[in-house]
LOVEXZA-862091 format. One record per residue (C-alpha): x, y, z; chain. Coordinates in steps of 0.05 Angstrom, whole numbers, plus 5000, padded with zeros to 4 digits. Each point is the difference from the previous one (the first is absolute). Last residue first. Example, Ala and Ser with C-alpha at 12.3 -4.5 7.8 and 13.67 -1.06 7.14 Angstrom:
BEGIN
@c1=5273 | c2=4979 | c3=5143 | chain=A $
@c1=4973 | c2=4931 | c3=5013 | chain=A $
! end
This chain:
BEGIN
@c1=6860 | c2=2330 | c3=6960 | chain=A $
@c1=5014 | c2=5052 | c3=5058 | chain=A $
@c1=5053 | c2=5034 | c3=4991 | chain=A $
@c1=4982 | c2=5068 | c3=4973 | chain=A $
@c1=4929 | c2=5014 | c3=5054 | chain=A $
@c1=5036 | c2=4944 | c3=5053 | chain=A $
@c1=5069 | c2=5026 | c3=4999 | chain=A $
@c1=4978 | c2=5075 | c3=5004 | chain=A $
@c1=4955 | c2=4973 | c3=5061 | chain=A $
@c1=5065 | c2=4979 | c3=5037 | chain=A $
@c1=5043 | c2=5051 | c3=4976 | chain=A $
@c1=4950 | c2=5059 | c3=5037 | chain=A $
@c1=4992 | c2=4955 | c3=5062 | chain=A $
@c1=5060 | c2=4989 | c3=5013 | chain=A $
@c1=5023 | c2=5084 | c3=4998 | chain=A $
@c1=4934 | c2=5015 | c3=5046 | chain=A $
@c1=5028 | c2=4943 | c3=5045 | chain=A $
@c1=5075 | c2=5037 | c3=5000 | chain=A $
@c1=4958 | c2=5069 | c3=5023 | chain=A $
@c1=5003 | c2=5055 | c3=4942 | chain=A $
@c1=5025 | c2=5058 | c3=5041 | chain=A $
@c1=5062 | c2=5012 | c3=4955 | chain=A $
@c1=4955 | c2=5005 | c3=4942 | chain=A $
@c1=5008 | c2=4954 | c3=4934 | chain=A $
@c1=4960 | c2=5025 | c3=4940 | chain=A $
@c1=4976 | c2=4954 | c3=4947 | chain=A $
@c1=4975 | c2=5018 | c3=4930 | chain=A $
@c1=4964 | c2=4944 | c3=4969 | chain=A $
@c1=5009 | c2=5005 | c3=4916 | chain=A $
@c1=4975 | c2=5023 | c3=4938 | chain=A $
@c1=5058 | c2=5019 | c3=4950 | chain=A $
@c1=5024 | c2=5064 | c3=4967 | chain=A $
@c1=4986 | c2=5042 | c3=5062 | chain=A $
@c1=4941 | c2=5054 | c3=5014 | chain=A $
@c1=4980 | c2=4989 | c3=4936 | chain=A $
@c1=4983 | c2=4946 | c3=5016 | chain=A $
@c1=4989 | c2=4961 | c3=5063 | chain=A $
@c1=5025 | c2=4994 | c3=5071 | chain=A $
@c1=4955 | c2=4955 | c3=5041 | chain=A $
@c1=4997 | c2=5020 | c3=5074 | chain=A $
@c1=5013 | c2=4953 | c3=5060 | chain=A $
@c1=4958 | c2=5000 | c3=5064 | chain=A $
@c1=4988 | c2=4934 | c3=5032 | chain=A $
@c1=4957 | c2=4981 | c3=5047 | chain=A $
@c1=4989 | c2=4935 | c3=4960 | chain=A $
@c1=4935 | c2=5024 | c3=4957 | chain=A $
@c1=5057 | c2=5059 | c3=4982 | chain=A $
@c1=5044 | c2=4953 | c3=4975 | chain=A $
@c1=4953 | c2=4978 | c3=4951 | chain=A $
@c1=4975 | c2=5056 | c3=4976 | chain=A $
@c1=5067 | c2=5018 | c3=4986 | chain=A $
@c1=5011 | c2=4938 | c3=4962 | chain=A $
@c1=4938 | c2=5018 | c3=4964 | chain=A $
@c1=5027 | c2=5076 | c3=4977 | chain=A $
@c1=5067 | c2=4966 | c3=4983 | chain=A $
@c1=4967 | c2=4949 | c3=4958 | chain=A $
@c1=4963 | c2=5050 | c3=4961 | chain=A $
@c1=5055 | c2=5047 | c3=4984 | chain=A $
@c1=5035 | c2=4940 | c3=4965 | chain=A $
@c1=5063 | c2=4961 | c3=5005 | chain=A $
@c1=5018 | c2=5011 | c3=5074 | chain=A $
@c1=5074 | c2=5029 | c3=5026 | chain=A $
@c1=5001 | c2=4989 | c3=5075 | chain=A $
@c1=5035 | c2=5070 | c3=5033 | chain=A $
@c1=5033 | c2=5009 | c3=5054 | chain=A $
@c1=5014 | c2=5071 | c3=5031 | chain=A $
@c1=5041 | c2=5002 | c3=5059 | chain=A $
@c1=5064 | c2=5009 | c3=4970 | chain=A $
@c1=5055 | c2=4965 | c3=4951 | chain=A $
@c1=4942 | c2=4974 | c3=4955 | chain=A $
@c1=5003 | c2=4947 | c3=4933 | chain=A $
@c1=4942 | c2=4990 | c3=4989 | chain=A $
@c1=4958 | c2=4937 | c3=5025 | chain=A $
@c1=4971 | c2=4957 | c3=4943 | chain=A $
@c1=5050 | c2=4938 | c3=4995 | chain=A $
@c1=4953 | c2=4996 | c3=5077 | chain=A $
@c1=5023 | c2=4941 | c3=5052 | chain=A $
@c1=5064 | c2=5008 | c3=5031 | chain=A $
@c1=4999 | c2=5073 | c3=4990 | chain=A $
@c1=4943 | c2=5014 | c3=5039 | chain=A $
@c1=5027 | c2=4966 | c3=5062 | chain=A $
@c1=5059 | c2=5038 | c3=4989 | chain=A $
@c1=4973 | c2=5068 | c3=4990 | chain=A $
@c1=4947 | c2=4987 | c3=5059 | chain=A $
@c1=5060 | c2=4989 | c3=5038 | chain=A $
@c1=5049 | c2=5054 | c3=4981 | chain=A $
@c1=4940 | c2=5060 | c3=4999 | chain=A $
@c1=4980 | c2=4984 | c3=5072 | chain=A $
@c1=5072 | c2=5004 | c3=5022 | chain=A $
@c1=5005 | c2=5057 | c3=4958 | chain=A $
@c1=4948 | c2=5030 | c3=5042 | chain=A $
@c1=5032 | c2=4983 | c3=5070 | chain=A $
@c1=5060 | c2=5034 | c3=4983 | chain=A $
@c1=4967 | c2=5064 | c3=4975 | chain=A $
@c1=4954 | c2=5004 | c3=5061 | chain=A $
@c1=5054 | c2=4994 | c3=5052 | chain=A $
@c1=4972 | c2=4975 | c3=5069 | chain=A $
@c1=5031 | c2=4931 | c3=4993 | chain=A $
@c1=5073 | c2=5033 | c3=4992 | chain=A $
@c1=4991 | c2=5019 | c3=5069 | chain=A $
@c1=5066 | c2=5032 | c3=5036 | chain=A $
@c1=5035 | c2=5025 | c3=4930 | chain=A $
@c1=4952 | c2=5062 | c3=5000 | chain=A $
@c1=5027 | c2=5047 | c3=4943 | chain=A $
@c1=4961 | c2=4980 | c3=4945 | chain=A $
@c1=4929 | c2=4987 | c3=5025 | chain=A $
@c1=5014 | c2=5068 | c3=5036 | chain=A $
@c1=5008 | c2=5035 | c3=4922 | chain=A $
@c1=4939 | c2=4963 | c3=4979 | chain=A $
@c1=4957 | c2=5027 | c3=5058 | chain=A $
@c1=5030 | c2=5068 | c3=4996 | chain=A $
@c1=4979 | c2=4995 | c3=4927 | chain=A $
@c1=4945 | c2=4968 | c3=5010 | chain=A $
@c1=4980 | c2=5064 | c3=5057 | chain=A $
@c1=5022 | c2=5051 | c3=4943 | chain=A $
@c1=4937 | c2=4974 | c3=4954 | chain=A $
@c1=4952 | c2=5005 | c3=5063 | chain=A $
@c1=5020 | c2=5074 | c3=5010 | chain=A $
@c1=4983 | c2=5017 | c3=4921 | chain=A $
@c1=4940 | c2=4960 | c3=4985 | chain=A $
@c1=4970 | c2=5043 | c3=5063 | chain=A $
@c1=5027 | c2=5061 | c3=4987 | chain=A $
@c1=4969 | c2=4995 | c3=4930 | chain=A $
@c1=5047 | c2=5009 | c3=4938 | chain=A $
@c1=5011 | c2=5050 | c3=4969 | chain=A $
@c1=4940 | c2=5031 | c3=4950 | chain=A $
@c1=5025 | c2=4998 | c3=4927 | chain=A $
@c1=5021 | c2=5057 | c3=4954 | chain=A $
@c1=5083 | c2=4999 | c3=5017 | chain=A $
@c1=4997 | c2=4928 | c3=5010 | chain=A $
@c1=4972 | c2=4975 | c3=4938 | chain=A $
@c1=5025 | c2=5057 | c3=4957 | chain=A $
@c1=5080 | c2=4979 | c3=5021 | chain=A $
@c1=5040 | c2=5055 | c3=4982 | chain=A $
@c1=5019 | c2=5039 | c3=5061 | chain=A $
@c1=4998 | c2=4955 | c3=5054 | chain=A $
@c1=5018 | c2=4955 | c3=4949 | chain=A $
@c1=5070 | c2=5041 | c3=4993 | chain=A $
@c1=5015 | c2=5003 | c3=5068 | chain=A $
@c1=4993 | c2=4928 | c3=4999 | chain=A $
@c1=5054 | c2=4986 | c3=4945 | chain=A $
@c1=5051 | c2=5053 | c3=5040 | chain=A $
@c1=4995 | c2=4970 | c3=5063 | chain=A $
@c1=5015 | c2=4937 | c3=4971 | chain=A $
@c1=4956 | c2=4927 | c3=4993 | chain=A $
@c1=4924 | c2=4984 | c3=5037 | chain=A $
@c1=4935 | c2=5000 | c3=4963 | chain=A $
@c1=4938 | c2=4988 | c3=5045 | chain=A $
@c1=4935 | c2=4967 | c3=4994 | chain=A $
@c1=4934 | c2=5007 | c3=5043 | chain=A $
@c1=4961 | c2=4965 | c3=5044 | chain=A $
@c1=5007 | c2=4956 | c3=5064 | chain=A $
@c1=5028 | c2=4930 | c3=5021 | chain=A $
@c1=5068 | c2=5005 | c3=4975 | chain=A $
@c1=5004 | c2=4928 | c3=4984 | chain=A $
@c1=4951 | c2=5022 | c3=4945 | chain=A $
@c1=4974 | c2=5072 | c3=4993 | chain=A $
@c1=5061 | c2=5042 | c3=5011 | chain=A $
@c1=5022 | c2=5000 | c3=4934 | chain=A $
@c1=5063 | c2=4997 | c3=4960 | chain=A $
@c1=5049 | c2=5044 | c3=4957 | chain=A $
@c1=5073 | c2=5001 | c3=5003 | chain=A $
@c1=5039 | c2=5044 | c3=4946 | chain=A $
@c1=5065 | c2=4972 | c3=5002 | chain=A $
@c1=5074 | c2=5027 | c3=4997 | chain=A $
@c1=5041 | c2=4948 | c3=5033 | chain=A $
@c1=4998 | c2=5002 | c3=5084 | chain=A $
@c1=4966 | c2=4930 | c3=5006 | chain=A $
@c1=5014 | c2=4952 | c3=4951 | chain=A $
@c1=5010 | c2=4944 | c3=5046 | chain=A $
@c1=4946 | c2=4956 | c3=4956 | chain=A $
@c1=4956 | c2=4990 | c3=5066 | chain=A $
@c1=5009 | c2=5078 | c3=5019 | chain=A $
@c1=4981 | c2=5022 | c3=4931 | chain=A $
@c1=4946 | c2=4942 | c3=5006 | chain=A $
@c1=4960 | c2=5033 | c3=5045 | chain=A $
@c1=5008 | c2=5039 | c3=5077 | chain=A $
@c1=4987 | c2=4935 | c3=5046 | chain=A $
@c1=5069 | c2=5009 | c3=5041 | chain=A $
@c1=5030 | c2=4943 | c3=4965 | chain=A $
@c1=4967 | c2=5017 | c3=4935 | chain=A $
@c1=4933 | c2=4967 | c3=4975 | chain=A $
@c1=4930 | c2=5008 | c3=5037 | chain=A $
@c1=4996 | c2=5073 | c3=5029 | chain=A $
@c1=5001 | c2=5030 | c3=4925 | chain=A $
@c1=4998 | c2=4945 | c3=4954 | chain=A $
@c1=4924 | c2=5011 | c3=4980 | chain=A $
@c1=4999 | c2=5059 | c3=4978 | chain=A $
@c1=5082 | c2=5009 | c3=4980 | chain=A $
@c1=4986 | c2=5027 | c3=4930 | chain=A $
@c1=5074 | c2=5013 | c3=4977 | chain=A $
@c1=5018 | c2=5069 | c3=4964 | chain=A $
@c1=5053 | c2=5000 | c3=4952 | chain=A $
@c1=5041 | c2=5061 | c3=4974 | chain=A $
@c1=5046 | c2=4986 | c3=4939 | chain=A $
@c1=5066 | c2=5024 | c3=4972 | chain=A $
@c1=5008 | c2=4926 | c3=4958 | chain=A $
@c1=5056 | c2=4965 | c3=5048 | chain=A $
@c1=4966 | c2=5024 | c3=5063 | chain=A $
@c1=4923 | c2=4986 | c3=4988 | chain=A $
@c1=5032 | c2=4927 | c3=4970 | chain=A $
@c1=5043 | c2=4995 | c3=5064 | chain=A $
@c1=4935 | c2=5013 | c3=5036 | chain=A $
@c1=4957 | c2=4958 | c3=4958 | chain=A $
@c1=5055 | c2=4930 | c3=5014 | chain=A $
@c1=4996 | c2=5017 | c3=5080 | chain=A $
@c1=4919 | c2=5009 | c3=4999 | chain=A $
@c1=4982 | c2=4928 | c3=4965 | chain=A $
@c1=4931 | c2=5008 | c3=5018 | chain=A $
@c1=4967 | c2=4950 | c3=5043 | chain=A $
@c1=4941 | c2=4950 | c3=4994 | chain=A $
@c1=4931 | c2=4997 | c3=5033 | chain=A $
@c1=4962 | c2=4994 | c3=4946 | chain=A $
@c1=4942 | c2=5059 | c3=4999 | chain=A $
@c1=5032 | c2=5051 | c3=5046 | chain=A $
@c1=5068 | c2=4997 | c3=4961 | chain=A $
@c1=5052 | c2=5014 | c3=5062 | chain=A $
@c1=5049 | c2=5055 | c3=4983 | chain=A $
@c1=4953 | c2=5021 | c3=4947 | chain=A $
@c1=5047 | c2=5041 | c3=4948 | chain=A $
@c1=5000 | c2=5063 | c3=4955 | chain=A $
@c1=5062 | c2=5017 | c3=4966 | chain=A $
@c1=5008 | c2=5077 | c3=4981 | chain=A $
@c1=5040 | c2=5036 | c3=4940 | chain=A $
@c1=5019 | c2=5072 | c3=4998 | chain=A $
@c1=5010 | c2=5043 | c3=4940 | chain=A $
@c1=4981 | c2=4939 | c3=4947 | chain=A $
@c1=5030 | c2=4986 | c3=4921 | chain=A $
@c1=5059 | c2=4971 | c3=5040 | chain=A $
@c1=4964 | c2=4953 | c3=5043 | chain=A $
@c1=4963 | c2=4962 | c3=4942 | chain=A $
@c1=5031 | c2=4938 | c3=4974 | chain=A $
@c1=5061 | c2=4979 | c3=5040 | chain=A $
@c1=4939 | c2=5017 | c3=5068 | chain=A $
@c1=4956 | c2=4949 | c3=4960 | chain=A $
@c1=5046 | c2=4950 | c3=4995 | chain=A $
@c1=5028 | c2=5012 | c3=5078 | chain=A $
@c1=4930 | c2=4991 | c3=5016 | chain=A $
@c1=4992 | c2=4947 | c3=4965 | chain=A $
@c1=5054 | c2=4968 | c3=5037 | chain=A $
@c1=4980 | c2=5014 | c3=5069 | chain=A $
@c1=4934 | c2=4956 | c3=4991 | chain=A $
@c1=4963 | c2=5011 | c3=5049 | chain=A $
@c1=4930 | c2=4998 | c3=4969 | chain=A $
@c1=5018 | c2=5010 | c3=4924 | chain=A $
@c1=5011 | c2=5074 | c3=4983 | chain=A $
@c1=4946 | c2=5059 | c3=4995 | chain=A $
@c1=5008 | c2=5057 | c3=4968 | chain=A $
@c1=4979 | c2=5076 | c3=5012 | chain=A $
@c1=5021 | c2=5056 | c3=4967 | chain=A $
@c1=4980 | c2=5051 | c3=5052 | chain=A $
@c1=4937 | c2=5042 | c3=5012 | chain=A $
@c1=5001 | c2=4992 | c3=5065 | chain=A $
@c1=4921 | c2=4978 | c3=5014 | chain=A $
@c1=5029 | c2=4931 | c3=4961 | chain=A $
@c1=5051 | c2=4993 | c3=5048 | chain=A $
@c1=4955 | c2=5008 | c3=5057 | chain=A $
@c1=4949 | c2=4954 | c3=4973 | chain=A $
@c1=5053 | c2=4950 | c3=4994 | chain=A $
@c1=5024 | c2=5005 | c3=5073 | chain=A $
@c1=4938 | c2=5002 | c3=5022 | chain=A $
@c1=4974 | c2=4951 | c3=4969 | chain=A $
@c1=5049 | c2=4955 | c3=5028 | chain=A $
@c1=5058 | c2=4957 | c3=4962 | chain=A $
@c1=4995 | c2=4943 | c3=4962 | chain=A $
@c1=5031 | c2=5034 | c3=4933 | chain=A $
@c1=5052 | c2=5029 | c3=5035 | chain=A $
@c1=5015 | c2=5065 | c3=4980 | chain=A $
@c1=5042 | c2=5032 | c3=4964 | chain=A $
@c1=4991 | c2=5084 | c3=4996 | chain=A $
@c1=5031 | c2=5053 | c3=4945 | chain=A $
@c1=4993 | c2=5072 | c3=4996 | chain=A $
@c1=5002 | c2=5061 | c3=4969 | chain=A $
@c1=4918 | c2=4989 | c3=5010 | chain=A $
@c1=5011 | c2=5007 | c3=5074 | chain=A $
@c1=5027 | c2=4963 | c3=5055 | chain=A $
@c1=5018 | c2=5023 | c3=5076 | chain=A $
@c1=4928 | c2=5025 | c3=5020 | chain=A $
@c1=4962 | c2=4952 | c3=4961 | chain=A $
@c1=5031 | c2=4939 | c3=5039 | chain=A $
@c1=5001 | c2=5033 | c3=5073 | chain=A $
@c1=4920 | c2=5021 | c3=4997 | chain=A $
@c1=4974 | c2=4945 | c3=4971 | chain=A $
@c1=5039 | c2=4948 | c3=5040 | chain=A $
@c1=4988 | c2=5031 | c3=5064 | chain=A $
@c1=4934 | c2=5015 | c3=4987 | chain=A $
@c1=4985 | c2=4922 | c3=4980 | chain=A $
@c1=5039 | c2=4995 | c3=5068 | chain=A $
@c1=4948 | c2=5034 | c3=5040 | chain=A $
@c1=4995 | c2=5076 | c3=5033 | chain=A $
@c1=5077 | c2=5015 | c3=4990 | chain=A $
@c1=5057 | c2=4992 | c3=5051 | chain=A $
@c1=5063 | c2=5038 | c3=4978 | chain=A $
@c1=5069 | c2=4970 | c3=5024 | chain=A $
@c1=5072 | c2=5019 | c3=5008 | chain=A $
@c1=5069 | c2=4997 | c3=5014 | chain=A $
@c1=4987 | c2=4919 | c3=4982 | chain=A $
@c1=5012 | c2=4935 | c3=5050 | chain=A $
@c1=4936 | c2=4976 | c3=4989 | chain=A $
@c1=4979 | c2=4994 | c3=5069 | chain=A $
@c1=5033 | c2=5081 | c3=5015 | chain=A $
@c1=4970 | c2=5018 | c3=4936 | chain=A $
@c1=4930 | c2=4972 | c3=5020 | chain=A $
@c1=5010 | c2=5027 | c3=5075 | chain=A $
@c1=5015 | c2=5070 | c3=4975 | chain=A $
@c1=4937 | c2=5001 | c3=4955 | chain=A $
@c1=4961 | c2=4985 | c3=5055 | chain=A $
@c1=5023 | c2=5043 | c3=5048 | chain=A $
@c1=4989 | c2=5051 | c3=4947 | chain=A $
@c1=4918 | c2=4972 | c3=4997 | chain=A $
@c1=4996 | c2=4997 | c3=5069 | chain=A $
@c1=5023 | c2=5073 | c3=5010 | chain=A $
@c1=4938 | c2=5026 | c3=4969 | chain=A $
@c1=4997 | c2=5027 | c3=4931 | chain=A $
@c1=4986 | c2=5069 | c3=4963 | chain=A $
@c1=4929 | c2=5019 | c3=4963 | chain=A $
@c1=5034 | c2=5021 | c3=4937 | chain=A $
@c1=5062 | c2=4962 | c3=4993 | chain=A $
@c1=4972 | c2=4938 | c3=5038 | chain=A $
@c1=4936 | c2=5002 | c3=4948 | chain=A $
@c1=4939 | c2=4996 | c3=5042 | chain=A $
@c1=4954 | c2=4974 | c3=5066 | chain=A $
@c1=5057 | c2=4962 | c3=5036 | chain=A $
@c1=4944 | c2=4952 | c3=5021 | chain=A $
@c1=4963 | c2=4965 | c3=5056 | chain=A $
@c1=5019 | c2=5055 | c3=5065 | chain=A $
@c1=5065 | c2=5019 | c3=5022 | chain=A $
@c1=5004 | c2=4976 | c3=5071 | chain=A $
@c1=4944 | c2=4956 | c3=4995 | chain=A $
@c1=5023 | c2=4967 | c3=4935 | chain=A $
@c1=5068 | c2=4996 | c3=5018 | chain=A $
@c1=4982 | c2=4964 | c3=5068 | chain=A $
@c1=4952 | c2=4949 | c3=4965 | chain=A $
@c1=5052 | c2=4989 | c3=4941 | chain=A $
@c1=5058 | c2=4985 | c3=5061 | chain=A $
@c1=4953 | c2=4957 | c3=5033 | chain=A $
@c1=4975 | c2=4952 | c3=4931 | chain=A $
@c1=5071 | c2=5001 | c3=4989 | chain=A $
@c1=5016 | c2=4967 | c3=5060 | chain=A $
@c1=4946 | c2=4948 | c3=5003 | chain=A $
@c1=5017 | c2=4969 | c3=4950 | chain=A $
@c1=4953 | c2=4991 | c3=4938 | chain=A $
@c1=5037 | c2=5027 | c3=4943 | chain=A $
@c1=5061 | c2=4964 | c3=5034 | chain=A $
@c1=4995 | c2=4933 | c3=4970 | chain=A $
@c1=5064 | c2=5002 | c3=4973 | chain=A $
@c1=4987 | c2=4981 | c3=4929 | chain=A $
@c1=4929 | c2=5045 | c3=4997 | chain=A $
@c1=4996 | c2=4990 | c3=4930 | chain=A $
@c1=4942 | c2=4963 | c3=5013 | chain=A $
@c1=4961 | c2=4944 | c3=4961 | chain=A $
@c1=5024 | c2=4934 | c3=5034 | chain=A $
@c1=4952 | c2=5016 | c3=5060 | chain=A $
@c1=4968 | c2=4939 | c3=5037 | chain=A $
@c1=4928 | c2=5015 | c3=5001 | chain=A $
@c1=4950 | c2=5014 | c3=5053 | chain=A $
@c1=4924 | c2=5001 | c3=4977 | chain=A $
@c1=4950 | c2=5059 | c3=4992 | chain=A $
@c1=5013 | c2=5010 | c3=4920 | chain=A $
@c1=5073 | c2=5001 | c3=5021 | chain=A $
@c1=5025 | c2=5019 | c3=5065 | chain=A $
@c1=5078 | c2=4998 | c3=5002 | chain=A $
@c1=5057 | c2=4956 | c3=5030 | chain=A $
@c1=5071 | c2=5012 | c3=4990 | chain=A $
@c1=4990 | c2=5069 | c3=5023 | chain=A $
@c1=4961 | c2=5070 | c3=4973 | chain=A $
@c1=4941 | c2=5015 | c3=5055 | chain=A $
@c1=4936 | c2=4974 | c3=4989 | chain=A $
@c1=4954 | c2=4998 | c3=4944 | chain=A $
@c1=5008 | c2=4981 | c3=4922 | chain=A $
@c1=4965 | c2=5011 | c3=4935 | chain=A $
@c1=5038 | c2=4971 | c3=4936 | chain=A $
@c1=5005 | c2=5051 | c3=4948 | chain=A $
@c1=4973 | c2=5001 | c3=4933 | chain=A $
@c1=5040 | c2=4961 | c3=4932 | chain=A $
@c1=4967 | c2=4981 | c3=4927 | chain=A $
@c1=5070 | c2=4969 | c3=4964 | chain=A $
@c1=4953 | c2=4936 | c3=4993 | chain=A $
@c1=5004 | c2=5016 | c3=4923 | chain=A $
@c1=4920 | c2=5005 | c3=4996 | chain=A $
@c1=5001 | c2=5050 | c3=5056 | chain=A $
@c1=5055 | c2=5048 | c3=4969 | chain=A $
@c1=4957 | c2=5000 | c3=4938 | chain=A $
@c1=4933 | c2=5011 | c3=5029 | chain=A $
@c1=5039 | c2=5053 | c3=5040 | chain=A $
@c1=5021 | c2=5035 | c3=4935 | chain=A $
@c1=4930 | c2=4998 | c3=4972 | chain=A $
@c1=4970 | c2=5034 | c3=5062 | chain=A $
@c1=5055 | c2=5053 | c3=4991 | chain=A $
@c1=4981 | c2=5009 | c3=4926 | chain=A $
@c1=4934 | c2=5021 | c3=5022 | chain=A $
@c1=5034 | c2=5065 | c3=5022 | chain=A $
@c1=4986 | c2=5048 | c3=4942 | chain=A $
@c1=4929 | c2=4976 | c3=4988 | chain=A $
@c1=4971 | c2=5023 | c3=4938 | chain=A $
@c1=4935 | c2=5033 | c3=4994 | chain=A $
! end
């Protein structure tokens, strides 16, 4: 008899013998700039958790209190099985940080993605998207149904080329772009694809993930940092990394949520989220929004102290590695030449204390040491990070 799955065991033999082969890392305590791994305390380099807050205290409260007020989950479809005043107040506090009318808060930001992308494209369509940007993102655009085509990572003419090229043979036309790219670090040029969205009758939605509570005077993303706040935007992001919780929201008009309310498959047949994801997301963003207004003790502000963190382990990097990419965030990346060497490096650095992941195909186009920078990352933890990257790449 044949075997209809045996070609799965084949597939992993190939993944394994490319040293693409991944499995998660097992780890114990609570979230912070220092973890349990395999029964031993490890400096974390490996978290999205910019701000540190996935551990603090006051979301951990403000889940607890949900949770036993409303119990552990929303238990169906908002539409069907209604929603809880958390989950507007919510909503409201998203569009109020993001400076929007409005906001919808979906179950993750892959949802968010999936949901927004297919519901405002179809096959009359056209999408460009940046050809480093997040699954999500392309999945989404794929899911549409939409012409889709890719252009050179941030590269605003291109886009323009393609835009000459094909918006007229499309009804509507969207631009897809990472605000931060999760796997390098670097920035999208947001000012030059709005006039572009602008000049060529086009809607562009910005992946703010991991810029939302870390760029931006007041911590809401890079459409704060670029001053393009107020332009017509469709604002997506999470609440899983400086945000501390779960979930992803899109934020923009009245009118564009309204319609994802009622178009959007991924939130209109998905359980809300839990009461308990929910309260401790809202907390950041009081957290955040505090940060912002309290002149008295700059020392106590998260975002401050983080690009502190970020500037000198930049610079110290810098100095020394032709291999860093280029970043404008908290991600840094060392580019290495094989899949291999990452993998041992990492090894490495995790003898030392020292948890860094290696980044391999196909996830990117190059193997490399992805570095994340949390504002709770103690000055010594910092040190002691550059000091053993000097000795493993340095070292003769």
């Amino acid at each position: 008899m044949s075997d209809s799955y045996g070609w799965i065991d084949e597939a992993l033999s190939a993944i394994h013998r490319a040293n693409w082969y991944r499995s998660p890392k097992l780890i114990a305590g609570r979230a912070g700039a220092v973890v349990q791994l395999d029964g031993r305390s490890v400096i974390n380099f490996a978290s999205n958790d910019y701000l540190g807050l996935a551990g603090d205290e006051r979301l951990i409260q403000s889940a607890i209190a949900a949770t036993q007020e409303y119990g552990t989950g929303s238990t169906g479809s908002r539409l069907i099985t209604g929603h809880r005043q958390l989950h507007q107040d919510l909503e409201r506090a998203i569009a109020q940080f993001k400076q929007t009318e409005d906001a919808i808060v979906f179950s993750s930001g892959y949802l968010a993605n999936l949901g927004a992308i297919a519901a405002l494209v179809g096959k009359r369509d056209l999408i460009l998207s940046d050809q480093y940007n997040h699954s999500s993102l392309r999945n989404g655009a794929i899911l549409s149904g939409a012409t889709l085509r890719d252009y050179a990572h941030c590269n605003v003419e291109n886009v323009r080329e393609i835009l000459q090229q094909q918006r007229d043979r499309h009804r509507r036309c969207l631009i897809l772009t990472d605000s931060i790219f999760s796997m390098d670090g670097d920035l999208c040029p947001l000012p030059q694809l709005l006039d572009l969205a602008d000049e060529f009758d086009s809607m562009l939605l910005v992946d703010e993930a991991h810029a939302t509570g870390v760029l931006g005077a007041s911590g809401s993303g890079s459409v704060e940092h670029f001053g393009c706040t107020g332009r017509p935007i469709i604002q997506m992001g999470t609440l899983s990394k400086a945000l501390g919780s779960l979930g992803g929201y899109v934020a923009g008009s009245a009118s564009l949520i309204d319609f994802l309310r009622n178009r959007a498959a991924s939130w209109i047949y998905t359980t809300g989220l839990s009461p308990g994801d929910t309260a401790a997301a809202l907390t950041a963003i009081r957290i955040i929004t505090e940060d912002r207004d309290s002149q008295s003790d700059r020392s106590t502000n998260r975002r401050e102290t983080l690009w502190q963190n970020v500037n000198w382990l930049k610079q110290n990097l810098t100095d020394h590695f032709s291999t860093l990419l280029p970043s404008e965030s908290p991600i840094l990346c060392l580019q290495v030449d094989r899949p291999t060497t990452a993998l041992q490096i990492s090894s490495d650095l995790l003898q030392q204390g020292l948890f860094v992941p290696a980044i391999r195909p196909p996830t990117v186009p190059t193997s490399r040491l992805r570095i994340t920078v949390m504002a709770t990352h103690q000055s010594t933890q910092l040190e002691h990070l550059a000091a053993s990257l000097h000795r493993i790449f340095l070292s003769p």
